[in-house]
N, C-alpha and C positions, 0 to 999 in steps of 0.2 A: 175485495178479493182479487179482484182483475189486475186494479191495480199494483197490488203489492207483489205478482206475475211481475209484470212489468216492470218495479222495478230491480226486483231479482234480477232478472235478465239483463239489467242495464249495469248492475251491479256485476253479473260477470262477466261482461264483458270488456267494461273496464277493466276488471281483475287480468284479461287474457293480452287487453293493451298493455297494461304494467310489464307485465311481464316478458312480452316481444323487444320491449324500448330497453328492458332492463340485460335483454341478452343480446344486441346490440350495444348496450356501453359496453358490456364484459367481453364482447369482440373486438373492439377498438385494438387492445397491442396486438393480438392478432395479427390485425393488418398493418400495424405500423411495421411490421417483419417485411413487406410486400418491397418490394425495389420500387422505389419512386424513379417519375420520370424526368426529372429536373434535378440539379446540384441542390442538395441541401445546406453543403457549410463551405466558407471561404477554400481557395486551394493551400492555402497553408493553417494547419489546427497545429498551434504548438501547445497541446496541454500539459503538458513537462516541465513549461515554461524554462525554456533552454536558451532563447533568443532577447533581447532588447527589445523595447516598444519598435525603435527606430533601424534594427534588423528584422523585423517581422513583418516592417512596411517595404523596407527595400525587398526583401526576399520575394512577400506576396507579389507588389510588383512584376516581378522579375518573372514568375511561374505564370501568371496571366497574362504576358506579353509572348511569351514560347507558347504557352498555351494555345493561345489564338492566332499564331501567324503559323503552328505546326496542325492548327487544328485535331488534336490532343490535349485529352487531361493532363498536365503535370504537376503534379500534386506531392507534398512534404506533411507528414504526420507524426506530432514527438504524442507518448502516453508514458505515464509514471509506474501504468499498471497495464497489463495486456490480459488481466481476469480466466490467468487460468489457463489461456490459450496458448499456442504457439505461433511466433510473429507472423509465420505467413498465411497462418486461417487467421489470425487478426486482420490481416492487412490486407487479403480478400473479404470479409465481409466488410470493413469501413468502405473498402470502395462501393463495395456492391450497396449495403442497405443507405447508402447517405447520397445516393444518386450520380456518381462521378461517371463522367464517360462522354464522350467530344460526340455530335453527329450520330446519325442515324448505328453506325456501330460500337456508340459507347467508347472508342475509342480513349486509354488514358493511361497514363504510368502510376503510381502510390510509390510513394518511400516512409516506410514507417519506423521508427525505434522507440522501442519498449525500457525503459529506463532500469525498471526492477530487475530483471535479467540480464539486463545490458544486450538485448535481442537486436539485431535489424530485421529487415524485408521488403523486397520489391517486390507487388503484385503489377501483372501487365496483362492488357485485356482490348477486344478489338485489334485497331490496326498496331494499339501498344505491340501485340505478340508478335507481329510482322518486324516491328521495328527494331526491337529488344530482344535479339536470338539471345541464346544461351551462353555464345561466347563475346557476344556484346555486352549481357551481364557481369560476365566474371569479371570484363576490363574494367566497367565500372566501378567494380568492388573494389579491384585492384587501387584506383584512381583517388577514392575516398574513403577508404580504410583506417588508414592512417591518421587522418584528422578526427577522424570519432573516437578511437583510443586515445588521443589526445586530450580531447574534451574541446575541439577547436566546431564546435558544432554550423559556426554559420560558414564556413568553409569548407564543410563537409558537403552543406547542402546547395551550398552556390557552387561546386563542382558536378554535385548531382545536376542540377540544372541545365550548369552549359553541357553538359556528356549528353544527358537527353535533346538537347534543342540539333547538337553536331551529328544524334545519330539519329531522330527524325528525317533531320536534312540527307544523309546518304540514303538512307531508307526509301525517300521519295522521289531520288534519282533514279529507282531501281536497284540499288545497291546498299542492301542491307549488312551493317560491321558485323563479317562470320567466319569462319575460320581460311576460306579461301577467298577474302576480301581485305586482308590485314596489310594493305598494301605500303600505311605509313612505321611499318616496322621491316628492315632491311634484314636479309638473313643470312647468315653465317658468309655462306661464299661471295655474297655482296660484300661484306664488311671488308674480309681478306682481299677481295681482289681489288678494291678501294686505296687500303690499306698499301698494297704492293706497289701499285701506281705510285701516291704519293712517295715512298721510298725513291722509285725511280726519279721520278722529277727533281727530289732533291739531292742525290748525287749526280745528275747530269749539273745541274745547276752550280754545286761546290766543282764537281769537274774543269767546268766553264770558267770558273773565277781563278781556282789553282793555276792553269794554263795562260791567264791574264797575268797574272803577278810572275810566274816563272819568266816571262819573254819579258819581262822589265828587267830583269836581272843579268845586263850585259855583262859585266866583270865576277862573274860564278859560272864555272866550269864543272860538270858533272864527274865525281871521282870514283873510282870502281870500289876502292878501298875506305874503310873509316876511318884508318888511321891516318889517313891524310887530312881529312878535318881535325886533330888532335895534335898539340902542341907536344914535342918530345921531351917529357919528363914533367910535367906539367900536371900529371895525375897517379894514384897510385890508392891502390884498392885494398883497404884496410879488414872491410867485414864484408860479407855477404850475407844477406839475407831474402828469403819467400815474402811478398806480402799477400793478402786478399784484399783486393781493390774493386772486383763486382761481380753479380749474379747476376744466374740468366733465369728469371722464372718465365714458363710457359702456362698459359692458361686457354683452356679448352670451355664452351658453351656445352651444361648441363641438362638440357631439356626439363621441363615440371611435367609432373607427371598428371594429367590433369583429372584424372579420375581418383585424385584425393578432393578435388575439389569440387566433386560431384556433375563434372560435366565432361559428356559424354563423349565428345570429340564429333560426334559426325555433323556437326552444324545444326541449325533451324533452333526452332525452340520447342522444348517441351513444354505441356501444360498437363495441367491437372486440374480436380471438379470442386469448386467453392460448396459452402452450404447452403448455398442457392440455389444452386445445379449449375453453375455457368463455367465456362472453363477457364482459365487466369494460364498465363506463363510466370515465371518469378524465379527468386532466389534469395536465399535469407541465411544469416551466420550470427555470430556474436563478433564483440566489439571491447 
């Protein structure tokens, strides 16, 4: 009798081990939601398969070597499918759940596109959001726009890269690309006053040479009259006619107006909350 106690008890208490281990596997995804602490997948996932074996190796290259001398993630992400989502909650949790992000701040940029949509999206996160103002992005966009409606993808993304490596680099001079840093774009009264200069240089210049050929000209005498250059009877004017021989078009600088383009104008960059809770800056459109 004692023992059949005994083993009752042993009996359920196995029963209550079973059942701990078994709610513990049924945890497991769970946790795989948790942000790991380490990079889980290479910085280029082209699962779209957009690129060549041997553009996928140049490119990876390319994003590990910026990577590690800007110490920054710089990371490229093609997907066939974005499940649902919109590219830039895609494009903040691949960063976030698959581990990306350089140094103690995570630090990194994502460039994602969603093929089914034909979606893009930067997410930028850490010193990314310092680096990657708002209107650093839109130049971006500006830069490699073009090549993704195209379908020219490995050119799209090797422009991503160098923009990212050029504007780490000002970033950590102090001088992050923002709207009052846009110094390699000359503006309007630059152009014009450029513009006038050369003008002048180049009539002094023909001035200069007219005045050389004139004083060679010892046996020509300046006449007040035209008809003294004109043979008497020599000519005689049958028709008259108007022609149009040239226009003067004037063109003036348009301004964009940048709040079609969803950025704000006053500089820095905004961010917003992933569904991790973390904050991301970014910008995302179609293609």
């Amino acid at each position: 009798m004692k023992k059949n106690k005994i083993t009752r008890k042993f009996f359920t208490l196995l029963c209550v081990l079973t059942l701990i281990v078994g709610l513990v596997i049924l945890n497991i995804p769970v946790c795989a939601e948790e942000i790991p602490q380490d990079r889980q997948l290479p910085r280029l996932v082209d699962d779209a398969d957009l690129l060549t074996d041997s553009e996928e190796q140049e490119l990876n290259t390319e994003l590990d070597e910026i990577s590690e001398k800007q110490q920054c993630d710089v990371v490229v992400v093609t997907e066939n499918s974005l499940d649902g989502k919109s590219a830039q909650d895609y494009a903040d949790d691949f960063f976030d759940y698959n581990g990306y992000g350089y140094g103690d701040e995570d630090s990194g940029v994502l460039f994602l596109i969603g093929m089914d949509e034909r979606k893009w999206a930067i997410t930028t996160y850490g010193y990314g959001i310092t680096a990657f103002t708002d209107y650093g992005l839109e130049y971006m966009e500006d830069e490699f726009l073009s090549y993704l409606s195209d379908g020219e993808y490995m050119e799209a993304f090797s422009k991503y890269a160098t923009l990212c490596d050029d504007l780490l680099s000002q970033a950590r001079d102090g001088h992050p690309y923002d709207v009052d840093s846009d110094d390699d774009k000359p503006d309007v009264f630059t152009m014009i006053f450029w513009g006038v200069v050369d003008l002048l240089i180049g009539f002094v210049v023909a001035f200069i040479m007219a005045q050389v050929k004139k004083s060679k000209l010892k046996s020509v005498k300046n006449q007040v009259a035209a008809n003294a250059y004109k043979k008497q009877g020599s000519m005689k004017v049958t028709t008259k006619e108007d022609r149009y021989i040239n226009s003067i078009v004037t063109k003036r600088l348009i301004p964009r107006d940048d709040e079609d383009q969803g950025h704000s104008g006053g500089g820095g960059s905004t961010t917003h909350v992933s569904s991790s809770g973390r904050s991301h800056g970014g910008r995302s459109g179609g293609f």
